[in-house]
N, C-alpha and C positions, 0 to 999 in steps of 0.2 A: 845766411851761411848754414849750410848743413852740419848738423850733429851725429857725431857717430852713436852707437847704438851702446849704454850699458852696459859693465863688465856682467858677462854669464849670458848674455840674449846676441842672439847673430840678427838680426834686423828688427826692425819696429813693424808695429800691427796698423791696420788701418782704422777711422774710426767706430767705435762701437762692439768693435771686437775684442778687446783684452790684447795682453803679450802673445806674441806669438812662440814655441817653447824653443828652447836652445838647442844649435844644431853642434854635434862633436866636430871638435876644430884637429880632430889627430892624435895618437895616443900621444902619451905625454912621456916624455923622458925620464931616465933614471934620477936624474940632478934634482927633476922637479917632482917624481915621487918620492923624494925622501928618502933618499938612499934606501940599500938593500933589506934594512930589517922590515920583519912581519908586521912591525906594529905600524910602523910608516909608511908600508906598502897600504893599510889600509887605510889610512888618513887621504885627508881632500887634497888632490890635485892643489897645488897654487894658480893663480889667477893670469893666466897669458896677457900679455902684451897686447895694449890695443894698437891697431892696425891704421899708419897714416895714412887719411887720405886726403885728397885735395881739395879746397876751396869750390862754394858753387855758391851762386844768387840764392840770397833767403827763398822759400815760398814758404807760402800759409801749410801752417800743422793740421797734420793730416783731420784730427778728430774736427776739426772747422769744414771739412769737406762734406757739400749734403750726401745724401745715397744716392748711388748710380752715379757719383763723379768720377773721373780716373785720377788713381790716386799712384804715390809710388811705393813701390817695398824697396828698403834699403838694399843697398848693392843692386838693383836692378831698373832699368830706362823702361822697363814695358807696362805703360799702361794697365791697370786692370780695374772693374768695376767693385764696388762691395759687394753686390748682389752674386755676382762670380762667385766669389768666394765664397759663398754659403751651398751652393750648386755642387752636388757630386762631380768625382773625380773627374777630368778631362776624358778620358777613357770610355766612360760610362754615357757621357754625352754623347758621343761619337757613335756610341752600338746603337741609343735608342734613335737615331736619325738615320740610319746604315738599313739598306731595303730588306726585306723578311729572306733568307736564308731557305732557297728550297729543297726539301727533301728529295732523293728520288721515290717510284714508286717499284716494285717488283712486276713483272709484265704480266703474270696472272693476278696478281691484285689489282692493277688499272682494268684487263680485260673484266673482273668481276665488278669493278662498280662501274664501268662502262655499259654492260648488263643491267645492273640495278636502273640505270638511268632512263636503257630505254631495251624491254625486254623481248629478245631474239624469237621468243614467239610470237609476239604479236606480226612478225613480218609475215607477204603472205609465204603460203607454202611453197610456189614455185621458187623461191630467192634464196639468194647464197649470202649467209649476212654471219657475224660473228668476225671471229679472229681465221685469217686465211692463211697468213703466214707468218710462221714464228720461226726465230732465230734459235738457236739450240740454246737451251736454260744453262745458269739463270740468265736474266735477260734485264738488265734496269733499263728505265724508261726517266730520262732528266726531259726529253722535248717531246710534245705532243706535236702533228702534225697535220691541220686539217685541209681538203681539198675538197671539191665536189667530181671531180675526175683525177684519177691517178692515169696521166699521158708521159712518156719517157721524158719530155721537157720537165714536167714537175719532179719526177721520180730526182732526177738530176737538183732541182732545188732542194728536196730534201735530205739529199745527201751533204749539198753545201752548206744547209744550216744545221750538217748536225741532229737532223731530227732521230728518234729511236721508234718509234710506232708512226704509220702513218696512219689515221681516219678515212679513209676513202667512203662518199655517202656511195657510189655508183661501185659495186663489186667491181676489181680489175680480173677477177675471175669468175667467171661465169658457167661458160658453157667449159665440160671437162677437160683440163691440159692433158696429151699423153705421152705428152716429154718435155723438159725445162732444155730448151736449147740456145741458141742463140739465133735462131731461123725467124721468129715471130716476134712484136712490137711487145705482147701480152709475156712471152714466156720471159723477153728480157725483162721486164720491171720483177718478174722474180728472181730471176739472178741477179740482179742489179741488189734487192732489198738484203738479199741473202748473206752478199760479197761485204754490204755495211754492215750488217745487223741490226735492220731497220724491219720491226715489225706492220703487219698491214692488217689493217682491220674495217670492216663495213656494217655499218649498220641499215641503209638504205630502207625499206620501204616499211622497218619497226621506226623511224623516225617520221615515217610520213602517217602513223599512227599516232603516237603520244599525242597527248592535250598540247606540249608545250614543243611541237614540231612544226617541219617542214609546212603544213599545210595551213598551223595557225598562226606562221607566222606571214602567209601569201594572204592569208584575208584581212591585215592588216592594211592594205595596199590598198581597199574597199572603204574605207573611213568608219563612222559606227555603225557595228551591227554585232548581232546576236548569230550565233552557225552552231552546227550539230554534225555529226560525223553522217554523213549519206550510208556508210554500210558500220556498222558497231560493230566493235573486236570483242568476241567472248573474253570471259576473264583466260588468262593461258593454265591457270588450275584451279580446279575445283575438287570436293571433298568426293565427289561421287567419280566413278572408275569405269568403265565402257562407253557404249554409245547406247546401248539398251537396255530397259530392264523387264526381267519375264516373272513375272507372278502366276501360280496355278494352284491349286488345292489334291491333292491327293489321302486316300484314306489309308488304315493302317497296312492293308493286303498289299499296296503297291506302294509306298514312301520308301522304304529303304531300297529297293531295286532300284529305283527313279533316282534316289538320292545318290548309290554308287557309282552310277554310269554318270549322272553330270560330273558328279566331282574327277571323271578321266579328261573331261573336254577341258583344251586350254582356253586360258585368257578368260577364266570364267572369277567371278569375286563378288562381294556382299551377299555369301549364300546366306539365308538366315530362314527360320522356320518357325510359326504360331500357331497357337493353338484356335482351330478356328470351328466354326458351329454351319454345316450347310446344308440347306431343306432339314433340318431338325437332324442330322446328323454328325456326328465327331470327325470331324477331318484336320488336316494340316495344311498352312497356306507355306507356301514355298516361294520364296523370293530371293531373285537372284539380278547381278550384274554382269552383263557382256560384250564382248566388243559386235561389231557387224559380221564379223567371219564363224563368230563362235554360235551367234543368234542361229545360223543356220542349221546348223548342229544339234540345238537345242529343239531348236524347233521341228525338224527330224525325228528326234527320240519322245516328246510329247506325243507324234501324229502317229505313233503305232498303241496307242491307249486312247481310243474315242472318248471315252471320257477324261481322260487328261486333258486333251488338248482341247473341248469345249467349253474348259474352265478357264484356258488361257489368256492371259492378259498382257499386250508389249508395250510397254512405254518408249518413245522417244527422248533421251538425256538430253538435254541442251544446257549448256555451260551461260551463269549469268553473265549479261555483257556489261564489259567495263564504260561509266561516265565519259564524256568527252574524248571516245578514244575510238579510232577507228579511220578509216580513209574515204577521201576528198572531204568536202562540207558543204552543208547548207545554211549560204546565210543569207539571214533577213536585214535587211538594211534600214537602218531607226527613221527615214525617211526616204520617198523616192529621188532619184537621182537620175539624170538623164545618157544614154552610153555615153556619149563626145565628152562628157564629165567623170565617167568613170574609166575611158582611157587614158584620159591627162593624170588620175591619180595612179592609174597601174603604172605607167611609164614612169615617173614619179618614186613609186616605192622600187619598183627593180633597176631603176637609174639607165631607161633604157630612152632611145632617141624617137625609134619605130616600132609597132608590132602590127601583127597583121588581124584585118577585122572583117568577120562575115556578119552582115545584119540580117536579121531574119523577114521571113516572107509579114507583108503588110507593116514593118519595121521601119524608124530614121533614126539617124542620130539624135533626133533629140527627143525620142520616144521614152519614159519614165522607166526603171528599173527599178523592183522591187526586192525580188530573188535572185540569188547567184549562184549556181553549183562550180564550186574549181578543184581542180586536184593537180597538183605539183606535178611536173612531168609529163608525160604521155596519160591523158585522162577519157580518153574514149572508154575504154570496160568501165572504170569508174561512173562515169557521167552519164552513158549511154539510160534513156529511160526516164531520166529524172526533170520533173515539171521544174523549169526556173524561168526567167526573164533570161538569163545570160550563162553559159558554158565558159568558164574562164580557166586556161590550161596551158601547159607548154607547146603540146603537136596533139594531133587526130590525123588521121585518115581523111582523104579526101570525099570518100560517100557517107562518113559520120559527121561531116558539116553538112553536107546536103543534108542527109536526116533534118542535124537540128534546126539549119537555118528552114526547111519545108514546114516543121513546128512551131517555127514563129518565134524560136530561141537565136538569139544573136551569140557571137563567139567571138574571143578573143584570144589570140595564139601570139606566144612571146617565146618561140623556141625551147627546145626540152631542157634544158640547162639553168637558162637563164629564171627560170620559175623556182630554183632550187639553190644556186650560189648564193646568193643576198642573206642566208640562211646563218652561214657558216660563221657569222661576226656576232650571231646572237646567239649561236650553240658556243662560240667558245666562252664568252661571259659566263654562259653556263654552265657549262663543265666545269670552270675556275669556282665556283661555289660547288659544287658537287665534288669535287676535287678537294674539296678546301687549301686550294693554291698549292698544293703538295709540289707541283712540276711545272716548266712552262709550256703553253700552249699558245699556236701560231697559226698563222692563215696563209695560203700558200698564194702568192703574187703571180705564178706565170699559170694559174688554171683559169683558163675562158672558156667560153663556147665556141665550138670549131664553127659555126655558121655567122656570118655578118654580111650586111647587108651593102651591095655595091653599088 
């Protein structure tokens, strides 16, 4: 039979806990505080009425219950453990299981560590890369949106999910718009982005640069080996400021005429002047930085003083090149491997069914391959030149396969796209840690490669 619980206690505790403290059962009446004087307004409450309730089957007392039994709290049938009860509030359970809470980002603070990531000058110079179209500020960014081509089919996806910036690797602008109309495929995906307020941004061929890019991620497809960038990316700054630097010595009769007239030419910097000693004479050496336009200039105003300018000295600036950075790559492979082996792995990493294969002159499939030049994309200017076993690449030109297969280099072509999609599932991993998960980011389902094979 059950016990009801102790005058002053609203239910029993379980074992190992103590009482549990008394809940108010309701202010209490005038009757029962003691009528209206002050002295017995302050006196104790009397002792309410215990509450009948009805008959149940004995069980075992609760303190007999091991840990982790379910035990019961009076007044109530629900199960609960001991250990429960010693567990922070219900509430508090619930937040630390409840997924991380994403921040938005501001669209120039994403555009800036999107830069950090992977930086707009390393792209080459002919490319449109950066932020193309921005929505009028401010501008939040809750979904990221990546594609390898932005085509009116995807643009339409990322309107449905809601995206606010798309990643486009392939610029959807290129060559100059001179009207946003609704005549062209190009100019709608900008009214399209406009009408959302869906920014578009391209990073394209600084991705096929980075160590941790496009390109290193196609030589994975190769099994082990060791690669090197085939052309190195200068660093994009350095401390030193022109392309030239012009050293010459002049003596005290002509230094300061010399020195007015350059300080008129633009784009000129690091003037600086020392004291120097020549054929046993006090002269000044004179050193300066300039760009190629201003060299001319310079060089101009030295050659009306034959001695000036038989003193003169030009150095060529060359900016130090960054580690593992730069486009296509050369790699060496930890062991030979024969082509017919090395297409089963390509096909394999780009999840492709075919590609197409030129073997080179005095070449089989099952001729050994040591070295591999590839470069994401369209890789003729890249590859063109370069001693390897194999050309591995999206598209060439039909007489830059004769070249190489005439070389005795074999080629393998997997369409321009298809060398660069597979990409997009390991940049976004990426960006989620460079991001430190601030926003979501997504992969776009309807971008393929327009070509497939019938």
């Amino acid at each position: 039979m059950r016990t009801q619980p102790p005058p002053g206690r609203s239910g029993c505790s379980p074992a190992g806990l103590g009482p549990l403290p008394a809940l108010p059962r309701g202010r209490p009446s005038r009757a029962e505080r003691g009528g209206s004087g002050g002295a017995e307004r302050r006196s104790r409450p009397a002792a309410l009425p215990r509450r009948e309730v009805s008959a149940l089957p004995a069980r075992p007392r609760p303190e007999a219950a091991e840990e982790g039994a379910p035990v019961r709290l009076c007044g109530s049938r629900m199960p609960l453990s001991v250990p429960l009860l010693l567990r922070p509030p219900l509430h508090r359970v619930r937040a630390l299981g409840r997924p991380p809470v994403r921040a938005l980002m501001n669209l120039r603070e994403l555009v800036s560590a999107l830069n950090d990531f992977a930086s707009p000058a390393l792209a080459e110079s002919w490319d449109n890369v950066g932020l193309l179209v921005e929505p009028s500020p401010p501008h939040t960014v809750n979904t990221l949106f990546l594609t390898n081509d932005l085509t009116e089919e995807v643009m339409e996806e990322a309107v449905q999910r809601k995206a606010d910036l798309v990643l486009s690797y392939h610029p959807p602008i290129f060559a100059p718009l001179k009207r946003i109309t609704w005549k062209t495929w190009k100019e709608r995906l900008v009214v399209r982005a406009l009408e959302n307020r869906i920014g578009i941004y391209s990073p394209h061929t600084a991705y096929d640069a980075i160590p941790h890019g496009v390109n290193n991620w196609l030589t994975k497809g190769l099994g082990t080996c060791t690669s090197v960038p085939l052309h190195p990316s200068p660093a994009p700054s350095s401390p030193a400021e022109g392309t030239h630097r012009v050293e010459f010595c002049a003596d005290a009769e002509h230094l300061d005429a010399v020195l007015s007239k350059i300080k008129d030419i633009p784009e000129i910097s690091c003037l600086t002047t020392l004291p120097a000693r020549v054929e046993g004479e006090e002269q000044t050496r004179v050193s300066l930085n300039c760009s190629q336009k201003a060299l001319l200039e310079v060089v101009a105003l030295l050659s009306q003083n034959s001695l000036l300018y038989h003193k003169t000295e030009i150095l060529l600036l060359q900016k130090p090149l960054l580690p593992h950075t730069g486009m296509g790559r050369l790699c060496t492979l930890s062991e030979p491997v024969s082509l017919s082996d090395i297409i089963e792995r390509v096909k394999g990493h780009l999840q492709l069914p075919h590609v197409r294969v030129a073997v080179g002159a005095g070449r089989t499939l099952e001729s050994p391959l040591k070295k591999v030049a590839l470069c994401a994309g369209s890789g003729s200017s890249v590859l063109k030149g370069t001693e390897a076993d194999l050309y591995l690449t999206g598209e060439m030109s039909h007489h830059d396969v004769l070249d190489a297969v005439a070389n005795g280099i074999s080629v393998i072509l997997c369409e321009h796209s298809n060398t660069e999609r597979g990409f997009l599932s390991e940049l976004r991993d990426a960006l989620a840690i460079h991001l430190q998960n601030k926003i979501n980011i997504i992969v776009a389902e309807k971008d393929r490669d327009p070509l497939q094979v019938a």
